[in-house]
C-alpha positions in Angstrom: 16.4 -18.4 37.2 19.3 -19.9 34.7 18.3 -19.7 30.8 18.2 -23.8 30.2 20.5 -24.7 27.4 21.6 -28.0 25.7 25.1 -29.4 26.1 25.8 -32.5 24.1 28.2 -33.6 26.6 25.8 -33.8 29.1 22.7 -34.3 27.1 20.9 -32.4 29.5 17.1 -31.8 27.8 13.7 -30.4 28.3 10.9 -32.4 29.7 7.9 -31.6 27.8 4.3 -32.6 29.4 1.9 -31.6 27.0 -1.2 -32.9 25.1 -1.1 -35.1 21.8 -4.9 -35.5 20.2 -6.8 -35.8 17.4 -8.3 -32.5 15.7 -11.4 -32.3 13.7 -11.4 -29.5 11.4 -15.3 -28.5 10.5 -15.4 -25.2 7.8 -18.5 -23.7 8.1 -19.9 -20.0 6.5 -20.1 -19.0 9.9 -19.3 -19.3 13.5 -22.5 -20.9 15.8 -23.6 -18.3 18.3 -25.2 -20.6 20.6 -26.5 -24.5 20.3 -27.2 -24.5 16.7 -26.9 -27.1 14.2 -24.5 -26.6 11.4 -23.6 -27.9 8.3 -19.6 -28.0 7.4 -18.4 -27.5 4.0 -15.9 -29.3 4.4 -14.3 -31.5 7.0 -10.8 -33.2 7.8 -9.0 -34.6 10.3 -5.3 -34.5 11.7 -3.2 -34.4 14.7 -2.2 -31.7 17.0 -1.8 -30.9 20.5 1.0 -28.8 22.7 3.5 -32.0 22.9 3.2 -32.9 19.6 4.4 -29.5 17.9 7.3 -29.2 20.1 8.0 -32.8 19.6 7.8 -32.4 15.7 9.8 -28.9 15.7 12.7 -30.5 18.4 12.6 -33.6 15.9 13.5 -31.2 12.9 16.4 -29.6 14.9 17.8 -32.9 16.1 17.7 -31.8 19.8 17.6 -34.3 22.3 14.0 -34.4 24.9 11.9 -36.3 26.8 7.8 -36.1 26.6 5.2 -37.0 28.7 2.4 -37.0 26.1 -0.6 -39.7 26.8 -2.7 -41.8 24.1 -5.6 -44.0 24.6 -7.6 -46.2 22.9 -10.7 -46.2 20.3 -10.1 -44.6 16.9 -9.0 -41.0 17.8 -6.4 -42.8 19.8 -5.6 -45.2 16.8 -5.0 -41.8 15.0 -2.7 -40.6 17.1 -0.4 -43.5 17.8 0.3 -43.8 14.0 0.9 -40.2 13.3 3.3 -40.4 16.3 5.2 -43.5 14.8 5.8 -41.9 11.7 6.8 -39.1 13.3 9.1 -40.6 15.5 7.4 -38.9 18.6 7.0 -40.7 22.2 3.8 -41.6 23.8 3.0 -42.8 26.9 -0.2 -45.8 25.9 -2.9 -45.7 28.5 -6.1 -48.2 28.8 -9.0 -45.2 28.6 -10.5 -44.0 25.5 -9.0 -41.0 23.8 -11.0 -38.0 23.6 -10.8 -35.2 20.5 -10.7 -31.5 20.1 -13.2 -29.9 17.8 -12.1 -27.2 16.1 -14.8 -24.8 13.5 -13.3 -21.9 10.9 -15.6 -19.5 9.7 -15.2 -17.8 5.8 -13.4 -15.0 7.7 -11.0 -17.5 9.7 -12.1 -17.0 13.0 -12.4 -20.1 14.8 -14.0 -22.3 17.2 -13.0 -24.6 20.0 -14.9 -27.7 21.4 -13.0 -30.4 23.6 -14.2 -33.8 24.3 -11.2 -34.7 27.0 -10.2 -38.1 27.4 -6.9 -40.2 28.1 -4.7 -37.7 26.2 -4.7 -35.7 29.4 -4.2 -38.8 32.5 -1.2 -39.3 34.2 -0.1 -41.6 36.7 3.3 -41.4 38.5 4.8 -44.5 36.6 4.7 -42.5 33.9 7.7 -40.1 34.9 9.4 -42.8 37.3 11.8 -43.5 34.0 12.8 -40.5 33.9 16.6 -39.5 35.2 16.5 -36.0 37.4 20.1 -35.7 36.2 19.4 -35.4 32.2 16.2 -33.1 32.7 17.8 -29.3 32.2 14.0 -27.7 32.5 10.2 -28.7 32.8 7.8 -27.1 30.1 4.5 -27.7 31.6 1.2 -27.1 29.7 -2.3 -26.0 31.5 -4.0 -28.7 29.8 -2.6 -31.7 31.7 -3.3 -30.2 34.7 -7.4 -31.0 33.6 -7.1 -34.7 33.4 -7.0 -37.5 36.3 -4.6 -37.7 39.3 -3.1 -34.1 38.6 -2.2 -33.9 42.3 -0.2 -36.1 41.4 1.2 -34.8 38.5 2.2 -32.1 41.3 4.0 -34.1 43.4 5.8 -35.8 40.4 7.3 -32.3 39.6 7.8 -31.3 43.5 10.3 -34.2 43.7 11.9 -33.6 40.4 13.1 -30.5 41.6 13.7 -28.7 38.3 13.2 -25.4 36.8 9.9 -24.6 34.9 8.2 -22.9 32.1 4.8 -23.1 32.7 2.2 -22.7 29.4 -1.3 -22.2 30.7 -3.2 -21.8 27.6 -6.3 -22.2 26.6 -8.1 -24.3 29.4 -6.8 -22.4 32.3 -10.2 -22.0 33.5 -10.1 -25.9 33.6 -7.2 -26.0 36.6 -8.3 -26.6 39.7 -7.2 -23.4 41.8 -5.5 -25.6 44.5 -3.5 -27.0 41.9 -3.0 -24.3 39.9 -1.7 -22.5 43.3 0.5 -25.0 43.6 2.4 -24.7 40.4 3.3 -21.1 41.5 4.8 -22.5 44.5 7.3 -23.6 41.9 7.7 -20.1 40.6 7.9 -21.1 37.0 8.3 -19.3 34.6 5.2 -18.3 32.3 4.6 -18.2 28.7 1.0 -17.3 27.8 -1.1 -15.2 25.4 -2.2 -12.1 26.2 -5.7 -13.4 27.0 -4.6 -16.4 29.2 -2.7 -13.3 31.1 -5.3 -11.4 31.3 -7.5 -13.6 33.2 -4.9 -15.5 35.6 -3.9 -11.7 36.7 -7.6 -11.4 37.4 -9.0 -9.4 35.1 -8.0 -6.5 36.8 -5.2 -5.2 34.6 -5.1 -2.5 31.8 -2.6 -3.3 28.9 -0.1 -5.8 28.6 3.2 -4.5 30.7 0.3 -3.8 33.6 -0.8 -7.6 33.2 3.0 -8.5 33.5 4.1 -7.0 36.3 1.1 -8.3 38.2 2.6 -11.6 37.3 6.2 -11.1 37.7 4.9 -10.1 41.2 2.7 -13.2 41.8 5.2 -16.0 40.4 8.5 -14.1 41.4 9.3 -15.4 37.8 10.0 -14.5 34.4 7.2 -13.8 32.3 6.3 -13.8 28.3 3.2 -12.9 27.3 2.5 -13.3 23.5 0.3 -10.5 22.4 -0.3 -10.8 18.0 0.9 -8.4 15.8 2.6 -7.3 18.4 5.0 -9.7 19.8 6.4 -10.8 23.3 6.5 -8.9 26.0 9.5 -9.8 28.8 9.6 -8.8 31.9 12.3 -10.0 35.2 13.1 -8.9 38.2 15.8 -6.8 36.1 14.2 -6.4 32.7 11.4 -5.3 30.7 11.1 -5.1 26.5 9.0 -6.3 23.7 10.8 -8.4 21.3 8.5 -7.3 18.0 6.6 -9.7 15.8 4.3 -8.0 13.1 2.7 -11.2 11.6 -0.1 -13.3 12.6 1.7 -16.4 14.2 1.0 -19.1 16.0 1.6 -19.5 19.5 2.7 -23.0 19.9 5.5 -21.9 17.0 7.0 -19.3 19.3 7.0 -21.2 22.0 8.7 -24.1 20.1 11.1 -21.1 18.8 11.9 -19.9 22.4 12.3 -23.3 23.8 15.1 -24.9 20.7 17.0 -21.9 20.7 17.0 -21.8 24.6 18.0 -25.8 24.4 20.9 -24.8 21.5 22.2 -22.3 24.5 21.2 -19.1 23.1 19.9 -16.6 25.9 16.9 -15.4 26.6 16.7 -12.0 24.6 18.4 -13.3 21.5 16.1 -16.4 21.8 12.9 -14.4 22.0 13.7 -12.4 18.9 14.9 -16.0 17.1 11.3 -17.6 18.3 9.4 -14.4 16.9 11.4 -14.8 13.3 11.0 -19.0 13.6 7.2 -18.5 14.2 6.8 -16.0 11.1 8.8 -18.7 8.7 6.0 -21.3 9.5 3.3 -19.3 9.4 0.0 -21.2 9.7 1.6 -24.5 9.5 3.8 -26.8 11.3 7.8 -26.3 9.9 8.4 -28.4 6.9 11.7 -30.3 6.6 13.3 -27.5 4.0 12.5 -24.8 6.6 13.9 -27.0 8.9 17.3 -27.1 7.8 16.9 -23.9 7.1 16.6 -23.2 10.7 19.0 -25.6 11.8 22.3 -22.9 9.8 19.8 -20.1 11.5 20.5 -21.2 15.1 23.9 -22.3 14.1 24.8 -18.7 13.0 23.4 -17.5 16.5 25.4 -20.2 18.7 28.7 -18.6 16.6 27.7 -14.9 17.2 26.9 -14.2 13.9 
């Protein structure tokens, strides 16, 4: 399957479906271990979600795109649309109320998840109907809207768009229908996933993490990354197998968004990986500011020249 890349005399550009929502943050002194009450320390609230941190990091490169990212209504929705305005991001409005994701760090930084779905994860087929075939270079295609209403549709959507894939499972994999998530294979996407997430879709029945990957490679009759902290991503083809390195705790979504501009800014895959590893350590725990930006900008411009 071609590495995608970005030519700015075609303007071809990735299609990102992915999730846009408003995060509670709770900090408590320590994780609940059942259905306990707690009491935060402190609280705040701010927006996250798979399509908006690629839309904000492709926004900071300049790079052309296209996102399927729904919003509803009520006050978590309100939230969203805002952010998104100032932001400049896309979103697609729908009538439903949008739902929240509730998110609880302990003293020691683990963390907790808690989703309350809503319209941030509907689709109907009007909502890709703008969309021209002929600009679209790949799909990136995250689990999570796969959970919401009318994903067979969402299925047939991509079946006639006919375009390459990277598929993101993450977190609420467990959440896919198996028919549908059968179906995406049929597309032999690529996949991008955490260790975990690879784990479990190779079912549970591997030992390390080049084990989990072949048993995927062999399944999707694709490429596959799996992101493993502190440790990095492992690759593996029908050709190829190697471990681009990354010794810091990252986040996820920040390789991914790494991989995905410097596969858009026609870097290939390799070189890409290693650039999405470096990217993800420069943020750290946050979202890329707009001086690490352009400092990433003369980065990927030093890779397009060789340098």
């Amino acid at each position: 399957m071609p590495v995608f890349c970005y030519n700015s005399s075609i303007m071809k550009k990735p299609l990102i479906i992915g999730s846009v929502y408003t995060e509670i943050l709770n900090y408590v002194d320590e994780l609940p271990k059942g259905n306990e009450d707690f009491t935060p320390r402190k609280s705040e609230m701010r927006v996250r979600g798979s399509g908006y941190e690629m839309a904000r990091v492709f926004n900071g490169f300049g790079f052309p795109y296209e996102l399927i990212a729904p919003a509803g209504t009520g006050t978590y929705g309100e939230i969203v649309k805002e952010e998104c305005q100032k932001e400049g991001i896309p979103l697609i409005a729908k009538d439903d109320i949008n739902g929240c994701m509730y998110t609880l760090i302990d003293n020691a930084g683990n963390e907790g998840y808690m989703s309350v779905p809503g319209a941030e994860y509907d689709f109907d087929l009007e909502d890709i109907q703008y969309i021209d075939p002929e600009e679209i270079s790949i799909v990136v295609l995250f689990g999570e809207m796969l959970t919401g209403k009318n994903s067979a549709d969402l299925i047939q959507a991509l079946d006639d768009l006919q375009k390459p894939m990277i598929f993101v499972p993450g977190s609420r994999g467990d959440d896919i229908d198996e028919d549908i998530l059968n179906a995406v294979f049929q597309f032999e996407p690529q996949l991008f996933l955490s260790d975990t997430e690879a784990y479990f879709i190779a079912g549970a029945r591997t030992h390390d993490m080049k084990e989990t990957a072949g048993a995927l490679h062999e399944e999707s009759e694709a490429p596959v990354m799996i992101f493993q902290q502190l440790e990095g991503v492992y690759y593996q083809d029908d050709e190829q197998k190697y471990l681009v390195p990354c010794s810091k705790n990252v986040q996820f979504n920040m390789v991914l968004a790494g991989y995905l501009a410097a596969g858009t800014a026609g870097i290939d895959r390799q070189r890409a990986l290693k650039y999405a590893c470096s990217f993800a350590q420069e943020c750290r725990s946050k979202l890329p500011s707009s001086n690490l930006m352009e400092m990433e900008k003369r980065q990927l411009a030093d890779l397009i020249l060789g340098k």
